[in-house]
Backbone and ligand atoms as CSV (ligand in chain L), in Angstrom:
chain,resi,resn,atom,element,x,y,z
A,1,UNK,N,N,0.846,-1.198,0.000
A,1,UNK,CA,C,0.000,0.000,0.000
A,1,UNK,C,C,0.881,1.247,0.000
A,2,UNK,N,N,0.672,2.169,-0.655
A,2,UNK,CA,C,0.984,3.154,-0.955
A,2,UNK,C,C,1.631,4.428,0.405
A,3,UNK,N,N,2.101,4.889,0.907
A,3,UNK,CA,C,2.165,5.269,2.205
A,3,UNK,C,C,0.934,6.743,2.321
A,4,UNK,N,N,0.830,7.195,0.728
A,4,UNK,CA,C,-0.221,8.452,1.052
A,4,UNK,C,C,-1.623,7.866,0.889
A,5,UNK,N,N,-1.856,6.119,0.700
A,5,UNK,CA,C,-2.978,5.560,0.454
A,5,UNK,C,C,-3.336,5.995,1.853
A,6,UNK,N,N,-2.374,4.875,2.770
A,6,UNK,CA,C,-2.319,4.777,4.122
A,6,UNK,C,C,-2.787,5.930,4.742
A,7,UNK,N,N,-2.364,7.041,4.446
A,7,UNK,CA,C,-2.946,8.667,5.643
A,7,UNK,C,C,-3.842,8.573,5.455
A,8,UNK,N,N,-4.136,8.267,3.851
A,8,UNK,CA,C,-6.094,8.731,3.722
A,8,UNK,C,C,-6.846,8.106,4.442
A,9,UNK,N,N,-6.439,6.830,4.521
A,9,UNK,CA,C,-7.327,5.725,5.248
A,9,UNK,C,C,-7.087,5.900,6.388
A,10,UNK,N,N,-6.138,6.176,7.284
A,10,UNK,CA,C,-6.240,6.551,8.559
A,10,UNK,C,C,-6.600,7.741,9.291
A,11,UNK,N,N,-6.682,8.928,8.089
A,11,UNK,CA,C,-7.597,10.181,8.164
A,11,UNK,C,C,-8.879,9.474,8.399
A,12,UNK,N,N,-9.227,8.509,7.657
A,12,UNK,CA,C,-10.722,8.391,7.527
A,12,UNK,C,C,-11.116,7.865,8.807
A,13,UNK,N,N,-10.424,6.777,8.772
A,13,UNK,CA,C,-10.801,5.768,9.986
A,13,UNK,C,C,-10.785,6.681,11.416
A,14,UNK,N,N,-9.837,8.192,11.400
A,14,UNK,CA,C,-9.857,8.753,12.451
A,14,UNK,C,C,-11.157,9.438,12.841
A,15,UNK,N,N,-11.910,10.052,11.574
A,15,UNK,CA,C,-13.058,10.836,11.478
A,15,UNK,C,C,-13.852,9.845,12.011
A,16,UNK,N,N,-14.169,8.955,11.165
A,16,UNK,CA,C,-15.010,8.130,12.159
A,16,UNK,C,C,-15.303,7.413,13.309
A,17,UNK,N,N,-13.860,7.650,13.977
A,17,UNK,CA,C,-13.918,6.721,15.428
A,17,UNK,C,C,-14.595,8.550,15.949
A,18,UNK,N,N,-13.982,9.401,15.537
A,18,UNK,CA,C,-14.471,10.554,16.347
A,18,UNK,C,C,-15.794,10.854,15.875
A,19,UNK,N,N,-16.744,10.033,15.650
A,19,UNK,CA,C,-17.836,10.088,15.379
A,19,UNK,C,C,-18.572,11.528,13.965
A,20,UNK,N,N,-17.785,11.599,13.276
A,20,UNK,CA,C,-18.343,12.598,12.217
A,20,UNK,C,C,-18.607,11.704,11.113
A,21,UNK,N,N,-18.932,10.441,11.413
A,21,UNK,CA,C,-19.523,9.776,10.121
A,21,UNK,C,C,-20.660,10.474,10.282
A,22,UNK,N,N,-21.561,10.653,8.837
A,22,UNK,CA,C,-22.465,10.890,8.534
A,22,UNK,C,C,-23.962,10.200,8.625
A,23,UNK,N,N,-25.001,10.146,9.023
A,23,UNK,CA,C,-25.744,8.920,9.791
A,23,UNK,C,C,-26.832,8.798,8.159
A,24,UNK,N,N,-26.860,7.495,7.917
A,24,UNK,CA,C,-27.930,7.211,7.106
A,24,UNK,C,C,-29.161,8.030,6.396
A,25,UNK,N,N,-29.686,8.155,8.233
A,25,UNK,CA,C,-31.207,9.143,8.448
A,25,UNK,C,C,-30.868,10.141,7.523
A,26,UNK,N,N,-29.732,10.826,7.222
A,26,UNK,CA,C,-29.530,12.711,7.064
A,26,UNK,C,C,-30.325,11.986,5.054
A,27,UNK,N,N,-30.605,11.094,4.568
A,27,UNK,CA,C,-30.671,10.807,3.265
A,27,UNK,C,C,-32.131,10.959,2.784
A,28,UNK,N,N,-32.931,11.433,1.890
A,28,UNK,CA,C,-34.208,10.978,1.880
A,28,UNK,C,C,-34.476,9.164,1.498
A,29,UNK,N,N,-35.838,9.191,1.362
A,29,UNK,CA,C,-36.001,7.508,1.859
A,29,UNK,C,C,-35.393,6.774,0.282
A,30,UNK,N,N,-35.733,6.727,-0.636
A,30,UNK,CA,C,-35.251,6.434,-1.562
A,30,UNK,C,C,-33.768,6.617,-2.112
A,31,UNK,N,N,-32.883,7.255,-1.413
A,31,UNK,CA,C,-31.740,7.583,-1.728
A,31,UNK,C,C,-30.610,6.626,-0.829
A,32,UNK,N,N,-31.601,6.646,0.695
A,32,UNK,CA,C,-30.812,5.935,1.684
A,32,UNK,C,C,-30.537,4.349,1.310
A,33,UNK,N,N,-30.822,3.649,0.887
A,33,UNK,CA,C,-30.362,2.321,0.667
A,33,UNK,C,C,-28.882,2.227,-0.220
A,34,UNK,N,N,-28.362,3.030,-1.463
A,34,UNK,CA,C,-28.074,3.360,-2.344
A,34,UNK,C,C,-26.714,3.836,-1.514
A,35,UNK,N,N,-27.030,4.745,-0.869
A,35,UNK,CA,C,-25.356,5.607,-0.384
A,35,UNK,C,C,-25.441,4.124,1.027
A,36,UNK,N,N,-26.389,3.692,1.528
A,36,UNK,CA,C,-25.571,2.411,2.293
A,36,UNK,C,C,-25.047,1.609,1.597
A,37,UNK,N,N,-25.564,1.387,0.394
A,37,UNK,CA,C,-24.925,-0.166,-0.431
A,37,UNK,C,C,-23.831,0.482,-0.891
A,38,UNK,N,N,-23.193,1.523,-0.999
A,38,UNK,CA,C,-22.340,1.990,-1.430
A,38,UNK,C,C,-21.040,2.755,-0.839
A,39,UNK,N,N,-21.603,2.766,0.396
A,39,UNK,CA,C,-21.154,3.206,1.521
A,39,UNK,C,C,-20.764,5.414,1.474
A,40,UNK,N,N,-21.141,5.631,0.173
A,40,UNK,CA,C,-21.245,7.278,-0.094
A,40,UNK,C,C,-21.929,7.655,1.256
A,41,UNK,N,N,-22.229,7.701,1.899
A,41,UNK,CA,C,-22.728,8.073,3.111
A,41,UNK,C,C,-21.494,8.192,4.353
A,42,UNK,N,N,-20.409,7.287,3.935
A,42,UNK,CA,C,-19.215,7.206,4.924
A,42,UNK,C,C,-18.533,8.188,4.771
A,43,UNK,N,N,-18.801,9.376,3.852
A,43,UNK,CA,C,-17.751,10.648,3.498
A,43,UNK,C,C,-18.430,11.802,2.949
A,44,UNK,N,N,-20.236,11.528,2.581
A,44,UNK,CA,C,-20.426,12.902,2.191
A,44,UNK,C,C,-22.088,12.678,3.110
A,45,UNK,N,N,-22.424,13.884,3.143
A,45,UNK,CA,C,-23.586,14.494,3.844
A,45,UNK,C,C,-24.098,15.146,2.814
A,46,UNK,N,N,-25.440,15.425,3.138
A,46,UNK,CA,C,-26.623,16.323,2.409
A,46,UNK,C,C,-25.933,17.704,2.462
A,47,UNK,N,N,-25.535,18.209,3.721
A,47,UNK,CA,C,-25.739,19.508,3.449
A,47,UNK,C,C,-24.856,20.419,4.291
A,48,UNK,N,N,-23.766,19.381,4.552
A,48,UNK,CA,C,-22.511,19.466,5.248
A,48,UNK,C,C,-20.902,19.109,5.213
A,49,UNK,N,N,-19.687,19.642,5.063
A,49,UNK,CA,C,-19.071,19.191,4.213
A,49,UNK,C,C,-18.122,18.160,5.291
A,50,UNK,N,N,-18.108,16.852,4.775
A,50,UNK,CA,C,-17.345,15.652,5.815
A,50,UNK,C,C,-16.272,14.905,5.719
A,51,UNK,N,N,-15.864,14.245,4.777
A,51,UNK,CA,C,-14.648,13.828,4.154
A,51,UNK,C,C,-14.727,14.539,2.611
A,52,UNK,N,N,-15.728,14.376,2.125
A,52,UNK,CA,C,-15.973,14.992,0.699
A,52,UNK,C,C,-17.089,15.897,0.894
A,53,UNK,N,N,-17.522,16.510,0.027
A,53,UNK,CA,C,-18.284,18.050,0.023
A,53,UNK,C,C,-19.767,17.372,0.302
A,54,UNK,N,N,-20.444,18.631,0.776
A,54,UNK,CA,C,-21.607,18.054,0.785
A,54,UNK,C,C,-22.510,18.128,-0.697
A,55,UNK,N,N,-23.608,17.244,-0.636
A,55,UNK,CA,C,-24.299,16.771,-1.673
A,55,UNK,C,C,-24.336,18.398,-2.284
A,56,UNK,N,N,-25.326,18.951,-1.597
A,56,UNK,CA,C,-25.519,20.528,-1.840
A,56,UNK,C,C,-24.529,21.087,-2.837
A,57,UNK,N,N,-23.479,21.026,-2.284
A,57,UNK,CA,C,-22.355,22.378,-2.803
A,57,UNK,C,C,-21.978,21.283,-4.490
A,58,UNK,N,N,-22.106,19.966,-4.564
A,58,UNK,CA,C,-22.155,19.586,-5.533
A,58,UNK,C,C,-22.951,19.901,-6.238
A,59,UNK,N,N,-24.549,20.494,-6.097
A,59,UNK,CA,C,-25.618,20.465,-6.786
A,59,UNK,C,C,-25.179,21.880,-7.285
A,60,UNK,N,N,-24.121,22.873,-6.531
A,60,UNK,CA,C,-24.124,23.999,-7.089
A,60,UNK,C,C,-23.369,24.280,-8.016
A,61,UNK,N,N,-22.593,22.880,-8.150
A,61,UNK,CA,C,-21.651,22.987,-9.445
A,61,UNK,C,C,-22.698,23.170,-10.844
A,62,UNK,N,N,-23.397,22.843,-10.760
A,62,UNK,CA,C,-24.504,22.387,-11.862
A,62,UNK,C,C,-24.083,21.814,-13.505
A,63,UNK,N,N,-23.245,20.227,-12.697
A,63,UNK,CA,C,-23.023,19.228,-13.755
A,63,UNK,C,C,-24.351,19.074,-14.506
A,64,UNK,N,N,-24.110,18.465,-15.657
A,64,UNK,CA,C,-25.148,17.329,-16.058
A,64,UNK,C,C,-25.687,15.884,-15.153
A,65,UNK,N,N,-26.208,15.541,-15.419
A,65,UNK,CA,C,-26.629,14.090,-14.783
A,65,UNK,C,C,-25.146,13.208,-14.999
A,66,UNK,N,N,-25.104,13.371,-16.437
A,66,UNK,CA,C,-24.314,12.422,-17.520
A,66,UNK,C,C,-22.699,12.810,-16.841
A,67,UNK,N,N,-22.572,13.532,-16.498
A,67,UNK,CA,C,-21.055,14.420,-15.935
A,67,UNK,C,C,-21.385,13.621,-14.618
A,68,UNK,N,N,-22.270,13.467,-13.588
A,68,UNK,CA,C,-21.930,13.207,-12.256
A,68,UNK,C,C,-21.609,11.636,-12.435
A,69,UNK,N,N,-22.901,10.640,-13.263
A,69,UNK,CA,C,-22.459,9.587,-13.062
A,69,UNK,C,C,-20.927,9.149,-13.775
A,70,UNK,N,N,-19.974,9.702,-14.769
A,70,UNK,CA,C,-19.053,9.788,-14.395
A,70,UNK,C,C,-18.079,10.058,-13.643
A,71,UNK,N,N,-18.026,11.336,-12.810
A,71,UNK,CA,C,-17.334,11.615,-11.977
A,71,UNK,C,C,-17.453,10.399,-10.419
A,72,UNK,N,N,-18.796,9.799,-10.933
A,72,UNK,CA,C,-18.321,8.835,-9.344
A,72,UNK,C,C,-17.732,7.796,-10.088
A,73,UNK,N,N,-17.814,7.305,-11.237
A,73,UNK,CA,C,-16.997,6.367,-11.314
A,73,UNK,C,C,-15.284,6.845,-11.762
A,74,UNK,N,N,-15.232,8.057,-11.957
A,74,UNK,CA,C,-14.109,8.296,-12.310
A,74,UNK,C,C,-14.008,9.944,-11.744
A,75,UNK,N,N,-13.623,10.198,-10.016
A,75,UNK,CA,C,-13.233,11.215,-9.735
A,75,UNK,C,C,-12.372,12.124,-10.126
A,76,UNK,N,N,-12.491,13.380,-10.558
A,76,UNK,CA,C,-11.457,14.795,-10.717
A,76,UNK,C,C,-11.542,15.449,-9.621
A,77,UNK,N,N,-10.114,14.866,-8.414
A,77,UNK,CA,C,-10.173,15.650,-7.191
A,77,UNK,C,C,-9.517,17.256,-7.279
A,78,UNK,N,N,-9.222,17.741,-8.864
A,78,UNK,CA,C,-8.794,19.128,-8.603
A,78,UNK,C,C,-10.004,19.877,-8.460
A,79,UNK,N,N,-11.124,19.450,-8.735
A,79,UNK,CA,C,-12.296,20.227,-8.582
A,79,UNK,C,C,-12.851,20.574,-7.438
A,80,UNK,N,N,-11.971,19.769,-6.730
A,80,UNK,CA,C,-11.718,20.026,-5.243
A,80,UNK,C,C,-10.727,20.239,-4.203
A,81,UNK,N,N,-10.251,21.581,-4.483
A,81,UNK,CA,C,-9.112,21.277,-3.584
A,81,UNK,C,C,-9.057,21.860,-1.924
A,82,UNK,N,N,-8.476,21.465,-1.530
A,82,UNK,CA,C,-8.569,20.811,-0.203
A,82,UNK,C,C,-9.057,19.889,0.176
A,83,UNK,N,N,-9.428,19.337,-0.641
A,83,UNK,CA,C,-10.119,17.960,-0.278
A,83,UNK,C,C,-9.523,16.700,-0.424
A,84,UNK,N,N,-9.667,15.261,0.633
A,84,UNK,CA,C,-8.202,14.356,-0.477
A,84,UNK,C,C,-9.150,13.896,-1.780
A,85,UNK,N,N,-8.386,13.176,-2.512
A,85,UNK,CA,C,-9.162,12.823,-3.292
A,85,UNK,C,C,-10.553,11.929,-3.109
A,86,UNK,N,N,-11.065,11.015,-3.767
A,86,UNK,CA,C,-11.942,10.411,-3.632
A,86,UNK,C,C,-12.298,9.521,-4.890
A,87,UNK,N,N,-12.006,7.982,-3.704
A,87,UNK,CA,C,-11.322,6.702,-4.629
A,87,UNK,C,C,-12.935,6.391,-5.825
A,88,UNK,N,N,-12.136,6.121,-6.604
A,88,UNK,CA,C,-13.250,5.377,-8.050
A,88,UNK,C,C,-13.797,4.573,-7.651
A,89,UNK,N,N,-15.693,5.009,-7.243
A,89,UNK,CA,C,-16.672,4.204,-7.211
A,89,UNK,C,C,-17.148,3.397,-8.813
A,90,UNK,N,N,-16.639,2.308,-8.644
A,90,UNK,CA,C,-16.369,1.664,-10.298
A,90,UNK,C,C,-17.549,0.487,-9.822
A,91,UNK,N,N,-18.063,0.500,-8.460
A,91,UNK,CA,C,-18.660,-0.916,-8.447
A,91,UNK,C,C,-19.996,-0.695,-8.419
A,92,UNK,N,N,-20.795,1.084,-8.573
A,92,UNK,CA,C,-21.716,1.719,-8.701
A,92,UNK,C,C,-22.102,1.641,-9.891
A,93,UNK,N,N,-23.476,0.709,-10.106
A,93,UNK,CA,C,-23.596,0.634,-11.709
A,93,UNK,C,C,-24.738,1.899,-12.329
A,94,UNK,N,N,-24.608,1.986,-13.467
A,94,UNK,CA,C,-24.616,3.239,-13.987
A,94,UNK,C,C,-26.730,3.941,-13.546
A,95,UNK,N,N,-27.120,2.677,-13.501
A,95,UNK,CA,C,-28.462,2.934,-13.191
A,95,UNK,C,C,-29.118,3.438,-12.212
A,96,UNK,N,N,-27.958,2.749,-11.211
A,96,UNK,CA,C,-27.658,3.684,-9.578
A,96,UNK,C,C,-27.326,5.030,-9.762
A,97,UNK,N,N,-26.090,5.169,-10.530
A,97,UNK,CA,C,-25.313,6.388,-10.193
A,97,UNK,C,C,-26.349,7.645,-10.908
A,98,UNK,N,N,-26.874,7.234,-12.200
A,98,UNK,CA,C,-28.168,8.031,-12.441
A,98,UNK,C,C,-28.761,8.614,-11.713
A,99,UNK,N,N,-29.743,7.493,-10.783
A,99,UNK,CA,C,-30.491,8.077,-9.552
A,99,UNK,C,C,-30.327,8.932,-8.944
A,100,UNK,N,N,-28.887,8.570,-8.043
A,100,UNK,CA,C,-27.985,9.360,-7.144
A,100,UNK,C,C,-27.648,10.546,-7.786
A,101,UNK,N,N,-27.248,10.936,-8.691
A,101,UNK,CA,C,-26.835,12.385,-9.895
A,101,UNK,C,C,-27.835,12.904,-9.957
A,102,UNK,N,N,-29.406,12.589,-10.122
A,102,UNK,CA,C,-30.395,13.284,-10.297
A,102,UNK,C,C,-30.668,13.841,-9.144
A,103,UNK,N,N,-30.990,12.825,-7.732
A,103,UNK,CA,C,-30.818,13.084,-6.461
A,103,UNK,C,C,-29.938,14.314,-5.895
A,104,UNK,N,N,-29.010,14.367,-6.369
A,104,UNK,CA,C,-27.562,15.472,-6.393
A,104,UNK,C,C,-28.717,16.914,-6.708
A,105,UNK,N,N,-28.554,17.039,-8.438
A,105,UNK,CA,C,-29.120,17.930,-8.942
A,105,UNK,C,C,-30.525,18.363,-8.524
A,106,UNK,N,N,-31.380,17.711,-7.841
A,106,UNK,CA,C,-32.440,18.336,-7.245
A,106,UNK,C,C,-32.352,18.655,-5.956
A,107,UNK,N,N,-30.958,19.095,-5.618
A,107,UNK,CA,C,-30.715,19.695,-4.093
A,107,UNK,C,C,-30.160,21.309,-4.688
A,108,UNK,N,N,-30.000,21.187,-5.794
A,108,UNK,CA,C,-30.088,22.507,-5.970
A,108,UNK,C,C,-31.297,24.089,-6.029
L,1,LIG,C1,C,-13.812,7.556,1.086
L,1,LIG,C2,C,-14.643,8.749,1.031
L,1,LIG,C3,C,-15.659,8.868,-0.100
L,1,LIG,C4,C,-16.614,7.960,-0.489
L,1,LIG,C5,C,-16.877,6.562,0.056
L,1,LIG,C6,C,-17.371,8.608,-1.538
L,1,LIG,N1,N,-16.881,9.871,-1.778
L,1,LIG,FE1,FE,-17.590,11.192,-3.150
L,1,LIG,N2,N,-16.065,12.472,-2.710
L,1,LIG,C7,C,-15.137,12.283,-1.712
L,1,LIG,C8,C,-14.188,13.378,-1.731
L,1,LIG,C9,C,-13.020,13.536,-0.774
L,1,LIG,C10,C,-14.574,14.233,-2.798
L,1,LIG,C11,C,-13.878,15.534,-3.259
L,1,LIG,C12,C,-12.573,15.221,-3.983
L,1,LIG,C13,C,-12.771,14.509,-5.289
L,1,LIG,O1,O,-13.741,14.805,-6.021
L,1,LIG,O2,O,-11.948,13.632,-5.605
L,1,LIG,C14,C,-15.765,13.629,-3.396
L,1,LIG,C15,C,-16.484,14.173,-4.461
L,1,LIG,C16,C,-17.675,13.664,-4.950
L,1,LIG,C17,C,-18.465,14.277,-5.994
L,1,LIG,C18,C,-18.123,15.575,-6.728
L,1,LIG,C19,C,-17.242,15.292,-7.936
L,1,LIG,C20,C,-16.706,16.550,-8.605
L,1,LIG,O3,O,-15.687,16.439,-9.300
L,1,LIG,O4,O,-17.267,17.624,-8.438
L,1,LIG,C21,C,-19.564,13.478,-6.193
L,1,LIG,C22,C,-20.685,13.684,-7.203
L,1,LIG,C23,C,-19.433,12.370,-5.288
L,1,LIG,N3,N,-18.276,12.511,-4.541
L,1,LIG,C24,C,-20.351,11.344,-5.173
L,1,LIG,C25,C,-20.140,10.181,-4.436
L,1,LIG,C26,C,-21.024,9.027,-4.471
L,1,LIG,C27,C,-22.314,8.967,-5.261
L,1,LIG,C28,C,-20.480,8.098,-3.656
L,1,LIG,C29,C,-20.959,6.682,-3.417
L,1,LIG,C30,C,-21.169,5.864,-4.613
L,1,LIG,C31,C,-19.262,8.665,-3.096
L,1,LIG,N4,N,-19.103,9.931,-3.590
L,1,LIG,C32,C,-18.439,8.018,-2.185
L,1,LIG,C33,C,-15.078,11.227,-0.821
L,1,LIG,C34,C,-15.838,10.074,-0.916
């Protein structure tokens, strides 16, 4: 493993023993199964920014649909900086990531 893999993951693992994981509930009902099976809920919030930005400040980018479900399978962390990056959800299939992107864009 990489040694700057390693910080990230122990950044992470630190946030969450200190309890700033993000709780399920914060999701509407149809969305929440989706960021659990996927675990997107372990780093971003609705409307708060936690390991990655919140949903919100994404919606204010005002991608396409077609732009987000790429970007989760294939992150551009300069679009974020200060932020670490944020590993390629590749196991999110595209019908999901749809949902979730539309979900995104109607928080704007
Ligand atoms: C391990 C933490 C982590 C997980 C898990 C995670 N993200 Fe992220 N996400 C980030 C971080 C950090 C950023 C900002 C840096 C970046 O884009 O690489 C980000 C950025 C994003 C962006 C904005 C992309 C852009 O370029 O503007 C979207 C959309 C997003 N995440 C969706 C998701 C979805 C959907 C899931 C679940 C399938 C998910 N994320 C899971 C950490 C995470």
């Amino acid at each position: 493993m990489k040694n700057v893999t390693k910080l990230f993951l122990s950044a992470i693992l630190g946030l969450m023993a200190l309890g700033f994981q993000a709780k399920a509930e914060d999701f509407p009902a149809e969305i929440k199964p989706l960021m659990q099976k996927y675990t997107c809920f372990a780093c971003h919030k609705v409307d708060a920014r936690l390991v990655g930005p919140a949903y919100q400040d994404v919606a204010k980018k005002k991608y396409s649909v077609d732009k987000i479900v790429s970007l989760i399978a294939k992150p551009q962390p300069a679009n974020w900086p200060g932020y670490p990056p944020m590993a390629p959800m590749t196991n999110v299939p595209k019908e999901d990531a749809v949902k979730i992107a539309k979900w995104i864009n109607s928080l704007r």
